[in-house]
ROLO-584052 format. One line per 4 residues: number of its first residue (from 0); their letters; for each residue x, y, z of N, C-alpha, C. Coordinates in nm, 2 decimals, padded with zeros to 4 digits. Layout:
<atoms>
NUM	a	X,Y,Z,X,Y,Z,X,Y,Z  ...
</atoms>
This chain:
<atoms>
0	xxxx	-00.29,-01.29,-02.83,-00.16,-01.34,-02.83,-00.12,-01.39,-02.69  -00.10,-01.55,-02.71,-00.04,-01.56,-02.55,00.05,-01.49,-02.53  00.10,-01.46,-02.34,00.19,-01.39,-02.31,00.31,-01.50,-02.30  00.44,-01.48,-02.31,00.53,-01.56,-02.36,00.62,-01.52,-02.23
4	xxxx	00.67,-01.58,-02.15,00.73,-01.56,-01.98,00.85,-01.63,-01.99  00.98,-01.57,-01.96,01.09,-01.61,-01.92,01.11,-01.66,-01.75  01.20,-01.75,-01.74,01.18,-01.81,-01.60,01.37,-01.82,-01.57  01.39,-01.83,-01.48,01.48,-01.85,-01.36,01.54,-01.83,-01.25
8	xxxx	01.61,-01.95,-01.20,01.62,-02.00,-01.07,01.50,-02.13,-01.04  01.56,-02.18,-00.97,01.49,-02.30,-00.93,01.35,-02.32,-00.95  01.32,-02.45,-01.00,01.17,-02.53,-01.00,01.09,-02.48,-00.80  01.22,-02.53,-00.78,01.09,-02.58,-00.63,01.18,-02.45,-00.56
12	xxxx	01.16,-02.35,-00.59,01.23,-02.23,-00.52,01.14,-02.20,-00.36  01.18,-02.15,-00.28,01.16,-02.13,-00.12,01.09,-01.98,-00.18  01.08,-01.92,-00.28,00.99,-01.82,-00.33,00.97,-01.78,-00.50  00.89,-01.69,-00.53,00.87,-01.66,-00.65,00.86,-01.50,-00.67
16	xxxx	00.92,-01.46,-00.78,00.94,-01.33,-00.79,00.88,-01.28,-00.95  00.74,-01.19,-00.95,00.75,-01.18,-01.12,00.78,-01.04,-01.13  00.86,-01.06,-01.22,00.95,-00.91,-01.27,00.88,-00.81,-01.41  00.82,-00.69,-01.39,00.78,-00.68,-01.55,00.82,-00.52,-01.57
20	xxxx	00.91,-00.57,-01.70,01.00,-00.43,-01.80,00.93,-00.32,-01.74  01.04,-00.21,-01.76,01.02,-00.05,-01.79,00.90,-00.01,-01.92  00.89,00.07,-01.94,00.81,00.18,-02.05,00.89,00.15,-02.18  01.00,00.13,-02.18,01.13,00.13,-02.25,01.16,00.03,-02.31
24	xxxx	01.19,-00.05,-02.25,01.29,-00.13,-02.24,01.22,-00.29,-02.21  01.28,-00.42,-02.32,01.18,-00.57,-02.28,01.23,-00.62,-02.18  01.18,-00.69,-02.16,01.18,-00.83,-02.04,01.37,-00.88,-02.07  01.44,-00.87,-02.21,01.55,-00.94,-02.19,01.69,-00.79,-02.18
28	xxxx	01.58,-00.70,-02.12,01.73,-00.55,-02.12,01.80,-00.61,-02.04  01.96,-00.57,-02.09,02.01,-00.60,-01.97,02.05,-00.57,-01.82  01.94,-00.46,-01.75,01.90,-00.44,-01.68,01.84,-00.55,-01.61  01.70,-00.60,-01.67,01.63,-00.72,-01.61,01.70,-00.81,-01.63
32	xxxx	01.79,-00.91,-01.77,01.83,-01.02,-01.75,01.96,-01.02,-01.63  02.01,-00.92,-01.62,02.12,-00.94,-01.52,02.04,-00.96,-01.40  01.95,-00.87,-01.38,01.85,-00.87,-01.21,01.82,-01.03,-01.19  01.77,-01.06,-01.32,01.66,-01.21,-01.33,01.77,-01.34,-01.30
36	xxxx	01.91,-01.31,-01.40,01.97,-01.42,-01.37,02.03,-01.45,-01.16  02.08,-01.33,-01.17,02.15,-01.32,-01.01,02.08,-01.37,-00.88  01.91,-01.32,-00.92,01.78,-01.33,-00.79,01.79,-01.49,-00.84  01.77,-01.56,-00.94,01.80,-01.67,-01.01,01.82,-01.78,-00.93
40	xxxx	01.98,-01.72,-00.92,02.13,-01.78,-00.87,02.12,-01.77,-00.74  02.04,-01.73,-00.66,01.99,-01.71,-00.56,01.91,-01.78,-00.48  01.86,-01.82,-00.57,01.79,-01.91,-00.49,01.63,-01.88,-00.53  01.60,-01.83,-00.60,01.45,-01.76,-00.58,01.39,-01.77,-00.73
44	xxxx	01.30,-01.82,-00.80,01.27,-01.90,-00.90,01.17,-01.69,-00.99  01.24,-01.66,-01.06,01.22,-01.50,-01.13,01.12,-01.56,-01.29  01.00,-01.47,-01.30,00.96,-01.47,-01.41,00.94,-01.36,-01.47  00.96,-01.33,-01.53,00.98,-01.23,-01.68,00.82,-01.25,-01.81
48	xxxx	00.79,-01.12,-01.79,00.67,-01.08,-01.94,00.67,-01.02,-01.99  00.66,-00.98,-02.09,00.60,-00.84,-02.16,00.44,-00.84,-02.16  00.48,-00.69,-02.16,00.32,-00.65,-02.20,00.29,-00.61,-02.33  00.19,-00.63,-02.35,00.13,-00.69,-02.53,00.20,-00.59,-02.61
52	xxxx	00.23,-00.42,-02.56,00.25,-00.36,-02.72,00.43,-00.38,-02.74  00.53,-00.43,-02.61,00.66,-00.50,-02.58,00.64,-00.56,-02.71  00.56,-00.69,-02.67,00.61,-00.83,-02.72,00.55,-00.79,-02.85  00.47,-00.72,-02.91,00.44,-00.71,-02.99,00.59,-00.64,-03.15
56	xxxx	00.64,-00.55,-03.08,00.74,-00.51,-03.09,00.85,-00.59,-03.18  00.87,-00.71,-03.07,00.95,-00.81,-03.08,00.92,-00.89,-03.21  00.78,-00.93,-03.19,00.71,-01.01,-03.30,00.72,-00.95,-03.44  00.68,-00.85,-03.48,00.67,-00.74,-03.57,00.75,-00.65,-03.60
60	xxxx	00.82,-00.57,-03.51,00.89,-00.49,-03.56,00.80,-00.33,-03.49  00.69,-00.35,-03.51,00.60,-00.26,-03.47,00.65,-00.15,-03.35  00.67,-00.01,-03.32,00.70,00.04,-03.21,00.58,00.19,-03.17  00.48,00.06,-03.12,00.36,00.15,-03.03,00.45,00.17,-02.88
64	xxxx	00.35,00.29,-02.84,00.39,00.31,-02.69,00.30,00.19,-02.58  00.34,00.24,-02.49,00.25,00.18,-02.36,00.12,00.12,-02.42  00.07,00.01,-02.37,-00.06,-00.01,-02.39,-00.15,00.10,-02.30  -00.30,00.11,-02.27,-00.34,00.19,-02.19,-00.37,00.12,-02.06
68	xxxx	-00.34,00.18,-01.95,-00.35,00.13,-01.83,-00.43,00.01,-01.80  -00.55,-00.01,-01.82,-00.63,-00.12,-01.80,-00.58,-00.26,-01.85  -00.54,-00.23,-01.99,-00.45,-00.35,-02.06,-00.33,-00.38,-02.03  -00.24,-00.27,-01.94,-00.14,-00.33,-01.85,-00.16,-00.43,-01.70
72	xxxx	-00.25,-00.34,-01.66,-00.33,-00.48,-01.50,-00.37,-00.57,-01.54  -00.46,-00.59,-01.64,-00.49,-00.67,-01.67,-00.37,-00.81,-01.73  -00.28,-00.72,-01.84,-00.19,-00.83,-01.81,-00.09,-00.89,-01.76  -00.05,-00.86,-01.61,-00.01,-00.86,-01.48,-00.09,-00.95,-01.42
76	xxxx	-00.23,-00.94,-01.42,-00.30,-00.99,-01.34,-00.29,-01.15,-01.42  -00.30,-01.14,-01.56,-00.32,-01.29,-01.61,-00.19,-01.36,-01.57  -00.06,-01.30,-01.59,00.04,-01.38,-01.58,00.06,-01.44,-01.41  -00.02,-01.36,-01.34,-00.02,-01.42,-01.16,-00.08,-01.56,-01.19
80	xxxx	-00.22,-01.50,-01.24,-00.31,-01.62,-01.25,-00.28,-01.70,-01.33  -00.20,-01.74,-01.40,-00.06,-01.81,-01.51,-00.01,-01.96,-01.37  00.07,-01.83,-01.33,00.16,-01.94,-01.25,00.09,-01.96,-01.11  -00.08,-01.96,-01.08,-00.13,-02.02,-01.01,-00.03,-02.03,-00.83
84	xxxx	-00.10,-02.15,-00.75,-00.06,-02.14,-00.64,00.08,-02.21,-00.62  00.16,-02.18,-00.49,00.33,-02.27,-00.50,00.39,-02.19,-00.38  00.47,-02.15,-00.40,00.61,-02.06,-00.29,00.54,-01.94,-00.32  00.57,-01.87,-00.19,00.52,-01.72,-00.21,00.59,-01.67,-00.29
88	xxxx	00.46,-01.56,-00.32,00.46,-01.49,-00.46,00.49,-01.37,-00.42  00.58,-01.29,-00.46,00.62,-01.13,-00.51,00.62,-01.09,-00.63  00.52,-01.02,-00.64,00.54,-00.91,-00.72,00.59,-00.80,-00.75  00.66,-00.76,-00.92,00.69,-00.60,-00.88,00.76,-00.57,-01.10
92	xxxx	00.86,-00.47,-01.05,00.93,-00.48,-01.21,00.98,-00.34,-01.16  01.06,-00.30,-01.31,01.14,-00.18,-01.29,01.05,-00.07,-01.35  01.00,00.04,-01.29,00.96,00.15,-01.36,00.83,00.14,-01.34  00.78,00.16,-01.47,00.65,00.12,-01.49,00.58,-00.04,-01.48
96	xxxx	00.66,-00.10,-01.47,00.64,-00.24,-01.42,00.59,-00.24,-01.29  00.68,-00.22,-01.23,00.69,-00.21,-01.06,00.53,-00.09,-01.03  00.52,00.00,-01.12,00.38,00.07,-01.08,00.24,00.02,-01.13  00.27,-00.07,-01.22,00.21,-00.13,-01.19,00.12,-00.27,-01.15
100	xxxx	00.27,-00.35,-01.11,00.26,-00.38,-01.00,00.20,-00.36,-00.89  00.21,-00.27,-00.83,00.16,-00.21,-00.72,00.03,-00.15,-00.71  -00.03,-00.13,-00.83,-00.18,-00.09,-00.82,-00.27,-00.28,-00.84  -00.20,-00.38,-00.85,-00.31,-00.47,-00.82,-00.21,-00.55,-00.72
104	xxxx	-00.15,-00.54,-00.61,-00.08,-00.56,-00.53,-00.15,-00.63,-00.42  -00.24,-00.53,-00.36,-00.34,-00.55,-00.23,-00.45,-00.66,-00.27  -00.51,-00.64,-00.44,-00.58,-00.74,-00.48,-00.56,-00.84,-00.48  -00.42,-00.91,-00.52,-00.38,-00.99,-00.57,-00.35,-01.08,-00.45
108	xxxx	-00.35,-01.08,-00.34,-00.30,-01.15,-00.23,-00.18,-01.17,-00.24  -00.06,-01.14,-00.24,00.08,-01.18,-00.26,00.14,-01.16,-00.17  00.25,-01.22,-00.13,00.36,-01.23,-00.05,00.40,-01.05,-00.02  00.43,-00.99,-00.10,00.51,-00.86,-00.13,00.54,-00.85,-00.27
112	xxxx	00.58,-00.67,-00.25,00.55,-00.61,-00.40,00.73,-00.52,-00.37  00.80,-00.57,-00.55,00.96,-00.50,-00.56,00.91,-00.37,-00.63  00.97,-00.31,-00.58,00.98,-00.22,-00.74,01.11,-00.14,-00.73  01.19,-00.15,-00.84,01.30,-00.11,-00.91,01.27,00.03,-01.01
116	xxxx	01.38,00.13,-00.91,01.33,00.27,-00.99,01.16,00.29,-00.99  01.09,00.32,-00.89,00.95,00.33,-00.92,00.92,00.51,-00.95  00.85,00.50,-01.09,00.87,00.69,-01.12,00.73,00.75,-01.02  00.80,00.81,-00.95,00.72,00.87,-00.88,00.67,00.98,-00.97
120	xxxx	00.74,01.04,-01.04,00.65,01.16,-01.12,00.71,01.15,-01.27  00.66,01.17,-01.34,00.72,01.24,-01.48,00.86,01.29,-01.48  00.94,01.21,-01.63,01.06,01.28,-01.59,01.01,01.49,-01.62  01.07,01.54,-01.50,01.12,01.70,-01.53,00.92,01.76,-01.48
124	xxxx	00.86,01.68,-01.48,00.70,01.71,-01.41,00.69,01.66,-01.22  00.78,01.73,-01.15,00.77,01.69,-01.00,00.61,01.69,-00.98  00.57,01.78,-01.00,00.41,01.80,-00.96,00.28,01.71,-00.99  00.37,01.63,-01.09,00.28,01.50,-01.12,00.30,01.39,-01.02
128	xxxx	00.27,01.40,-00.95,00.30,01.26,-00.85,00.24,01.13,-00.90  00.22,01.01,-00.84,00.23,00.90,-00.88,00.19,00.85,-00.78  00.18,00.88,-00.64,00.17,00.81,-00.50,00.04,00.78,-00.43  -00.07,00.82,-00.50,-00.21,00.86,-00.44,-00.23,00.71,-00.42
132	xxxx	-00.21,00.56,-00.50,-00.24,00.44,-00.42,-00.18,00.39,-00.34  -00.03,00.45,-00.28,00.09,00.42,-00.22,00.07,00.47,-00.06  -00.05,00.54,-00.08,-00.07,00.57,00.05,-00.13,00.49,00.19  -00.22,00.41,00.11,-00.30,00.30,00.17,-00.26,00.15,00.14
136	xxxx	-00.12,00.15,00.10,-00.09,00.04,00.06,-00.07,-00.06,00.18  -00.11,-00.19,00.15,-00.14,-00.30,00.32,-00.04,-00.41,00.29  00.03,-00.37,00.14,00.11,-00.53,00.13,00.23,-00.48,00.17  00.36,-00.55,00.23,00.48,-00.53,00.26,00.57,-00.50,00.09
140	xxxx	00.63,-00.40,00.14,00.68,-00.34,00.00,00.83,-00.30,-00.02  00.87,-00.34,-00.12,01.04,-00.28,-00.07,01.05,-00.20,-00.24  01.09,-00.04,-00.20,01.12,00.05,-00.30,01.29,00.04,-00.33  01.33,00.02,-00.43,01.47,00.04,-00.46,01.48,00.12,-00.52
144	xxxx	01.54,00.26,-00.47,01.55,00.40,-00.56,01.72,00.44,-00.58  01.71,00.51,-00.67,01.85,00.58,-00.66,01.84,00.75,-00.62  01.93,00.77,-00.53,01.89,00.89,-00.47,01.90,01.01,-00.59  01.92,00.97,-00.68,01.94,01.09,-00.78,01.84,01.05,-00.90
148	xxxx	01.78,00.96,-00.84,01.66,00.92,-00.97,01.55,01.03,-01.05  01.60,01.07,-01.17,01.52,01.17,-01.22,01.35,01.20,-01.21  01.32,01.07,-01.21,01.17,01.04,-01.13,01.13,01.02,-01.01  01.23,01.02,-00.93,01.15,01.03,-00.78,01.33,01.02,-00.68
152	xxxx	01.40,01.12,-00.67,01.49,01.11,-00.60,01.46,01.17,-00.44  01.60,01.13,-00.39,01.57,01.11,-00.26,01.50,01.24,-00.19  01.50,01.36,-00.22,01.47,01.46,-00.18,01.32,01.49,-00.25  01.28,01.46,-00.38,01.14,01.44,-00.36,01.07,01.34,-00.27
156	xxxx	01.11,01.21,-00.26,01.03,01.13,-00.17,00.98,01.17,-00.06  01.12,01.21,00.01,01.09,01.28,00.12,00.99,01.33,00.20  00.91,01.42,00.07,00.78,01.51,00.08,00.68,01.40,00.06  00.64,01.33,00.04,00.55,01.21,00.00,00.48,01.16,00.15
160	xxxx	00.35,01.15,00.16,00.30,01.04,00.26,00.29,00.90,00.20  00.33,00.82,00.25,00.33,00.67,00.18,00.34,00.60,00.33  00.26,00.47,00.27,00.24,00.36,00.38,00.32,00.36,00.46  00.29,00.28,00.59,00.41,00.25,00.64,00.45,00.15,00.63
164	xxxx	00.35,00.02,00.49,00.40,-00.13,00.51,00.57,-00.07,00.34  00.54,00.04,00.37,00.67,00.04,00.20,00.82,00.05,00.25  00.87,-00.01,00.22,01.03,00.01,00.31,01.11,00.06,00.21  01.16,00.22,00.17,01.25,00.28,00.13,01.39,00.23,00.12
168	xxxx	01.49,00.17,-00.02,01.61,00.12,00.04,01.71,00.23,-00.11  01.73,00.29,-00.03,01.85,00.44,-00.13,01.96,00.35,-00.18  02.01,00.42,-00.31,02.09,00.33,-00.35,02.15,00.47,-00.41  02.29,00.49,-00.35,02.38,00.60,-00.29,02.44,00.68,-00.46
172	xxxx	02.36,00.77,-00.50,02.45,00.86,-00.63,02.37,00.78,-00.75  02.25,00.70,-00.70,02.22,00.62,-00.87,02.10,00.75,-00.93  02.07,00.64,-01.09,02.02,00.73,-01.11,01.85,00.61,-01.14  01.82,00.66,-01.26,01.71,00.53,-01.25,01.71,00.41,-01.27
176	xxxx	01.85,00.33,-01.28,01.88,00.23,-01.30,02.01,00.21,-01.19  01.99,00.31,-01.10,02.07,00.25,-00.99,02.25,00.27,-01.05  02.26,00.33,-01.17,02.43,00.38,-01.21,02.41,00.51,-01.13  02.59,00.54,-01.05,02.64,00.64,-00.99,02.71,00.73,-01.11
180	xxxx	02.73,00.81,-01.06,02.83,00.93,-01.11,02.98,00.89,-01.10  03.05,00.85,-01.23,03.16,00.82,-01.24,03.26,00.87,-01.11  03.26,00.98,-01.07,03.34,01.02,-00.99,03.27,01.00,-00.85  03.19,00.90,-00.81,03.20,00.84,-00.68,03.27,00.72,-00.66
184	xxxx	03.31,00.65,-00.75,03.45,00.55,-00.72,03.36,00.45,-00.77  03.25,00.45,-00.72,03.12,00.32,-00.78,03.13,00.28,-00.92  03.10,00.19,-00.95,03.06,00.12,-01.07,02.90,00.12,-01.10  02.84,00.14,-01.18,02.74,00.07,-01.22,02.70,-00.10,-01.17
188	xxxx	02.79,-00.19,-01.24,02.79,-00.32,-01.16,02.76,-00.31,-01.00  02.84,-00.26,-00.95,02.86,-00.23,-00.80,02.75,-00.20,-00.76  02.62,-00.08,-00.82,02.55,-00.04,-00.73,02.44,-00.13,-00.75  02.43,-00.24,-00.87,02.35,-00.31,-00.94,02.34,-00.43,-00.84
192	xxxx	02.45,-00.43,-00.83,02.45,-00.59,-00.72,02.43,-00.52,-00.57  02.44,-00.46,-00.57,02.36,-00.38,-00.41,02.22,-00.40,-00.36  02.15,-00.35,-00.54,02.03,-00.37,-00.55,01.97,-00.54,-00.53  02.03,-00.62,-00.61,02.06,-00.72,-00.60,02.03,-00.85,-00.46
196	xxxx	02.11,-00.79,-00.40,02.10,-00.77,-00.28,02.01,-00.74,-00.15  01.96,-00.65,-00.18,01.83,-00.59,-00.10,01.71,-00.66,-00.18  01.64,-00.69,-00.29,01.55,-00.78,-00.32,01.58,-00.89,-00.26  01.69,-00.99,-00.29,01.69,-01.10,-00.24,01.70,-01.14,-00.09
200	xxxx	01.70,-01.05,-00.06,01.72,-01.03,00.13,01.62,-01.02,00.18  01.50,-00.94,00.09,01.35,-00.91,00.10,01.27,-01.03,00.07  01.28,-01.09,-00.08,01.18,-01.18,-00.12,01.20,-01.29,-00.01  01.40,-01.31,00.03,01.39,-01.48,00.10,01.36,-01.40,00.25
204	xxx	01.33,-01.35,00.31,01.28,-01.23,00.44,01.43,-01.28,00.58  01.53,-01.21,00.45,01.66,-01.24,00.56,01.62,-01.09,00.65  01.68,-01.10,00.76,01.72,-00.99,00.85,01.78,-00.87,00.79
</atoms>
C-alpha cells in the first residue's frame, strides 16, 4: 500500500519538517493537525504519514497495534526518500514517532530531529528506559517534554546521559501532550502554542 502524506505550509518553504503520529493516535489527531497547520503558517512546509498498521485502520476499520519496529524505520525511511532533495529536512513526530525518528536520524543525513513527548520509558515502567541510542546521538535535536510527562518527566530525565547535540525544552506542568493542570492558570492551547513555538524557532534556527 502506498504511504498516503499530508502536507503543509509552503511549496518553496526555507525548510521541511516530517511529522509522524503517536502509538495512538493518526496523522490527522488533533494534536498533529493543530501542530502541522501552525509550523504550516509559519512558514515551514510539514508532512504528515502514517505507518502501515495507522493507515491501515483508516482504510478498513482494522485496529492492529504498532507494526514491529523494522517496519516502522523502514517506513520513515521511505517517506524521507519520498520527498527526496530541497530545504533542509527535519525530522521527528510525537511519541513513538519522534522515537522513531531518532533511531534513523544520524543515518538519514538531515537537518535535525523534533520530537514531541518522546517516551523515555513505558508508561508506570521507569526502569525501561528508551535512551541507549540517545546517547551517541551527532544530529542537532530538540526534545519537547512536559515536565510531568508520564513517560519521561522532568525528574526522570534528569538521571539520563544523553548527547550533548539534544537540547531539552520543558514545557511547565504538561503532561504528554504538553496539557497543564487546570489549576496552573494555563490552558492546554497555551502550552500547545509554546510548543509551537520552540519547533519553529528550531527548524527556522531563530536565536
Amino acid at each position: 500500500m502506498a504511504i498516503d502524506l499530508l502536507h503543509d505550509g509552503p511549496d518553496n518553504a526555507a525548510a521541511r519538517l516530517v511529522l509522524a503520529h503517536g502509538a495512538g493516535a493518526p496523522m490527522a489527531s488533533g494534536f498533529m493537525q493543530e501542530m502541522a497547520e501552525a509550523l504550516g503558517g509559519r512558514g515551514i512546509r510539514v508532512t504528515r504519514f502514517e505507518f502501515p498498521y495507522m493507515q491501515a485502520r483508516r482504510y478498513g476499520g482494522k485496529r492492529g497495534g504498532p507494526d514491529p519496529q523494522p517496519v516502522l524505520l523502514d517506513t520513515y525511511r521511505q517517506v524521507i526518500a519520498t520527498l527526496g532533495p530541497g530545504a533542509p529536512l527535519f525530522i521527528g513526530g510525537k511519541s513513538m514517532g519522534g522515537r522513531m525518528a531518532s533511531m534513523i536520524t544520524d543515518e538519514s543525513n538531515v537537518s535535525g530531529l523534533v520530537c514531541l513527548g518522546y517516551p523515555f520509558h513505558p508508561a508506570g515502567k521507569p526502569k525501561q528506559t528508551r535512551v541507549a541510542h540517545l546517547k551517541a546521538l551527532k544530529t542537532k535535536a530538540l526534545f519537547v517534554q512536559g515536565t510531568r510527562d508520564t513517560l519521561g518527566s522532568l525528574e526522570d530525565v534528569a538521571s539520563y546521559e544523553l548527547s550533548p547535540s539534544i537540547r531539552m525544552a520543558w514545557i511547565e506542568g504538561g503532561d504528554h501532550s504538553f496539557a497543564p493542570l487546570k489549576r496552573s492558570g494555563r490552558t492546554e492551547a497555551q502550552a500547545l502554542q509554546e510548543a509551537i513555538a520552540l519547533v519553529a524557532d528550531f527548524v527556522l534556527a531563530r536565536p
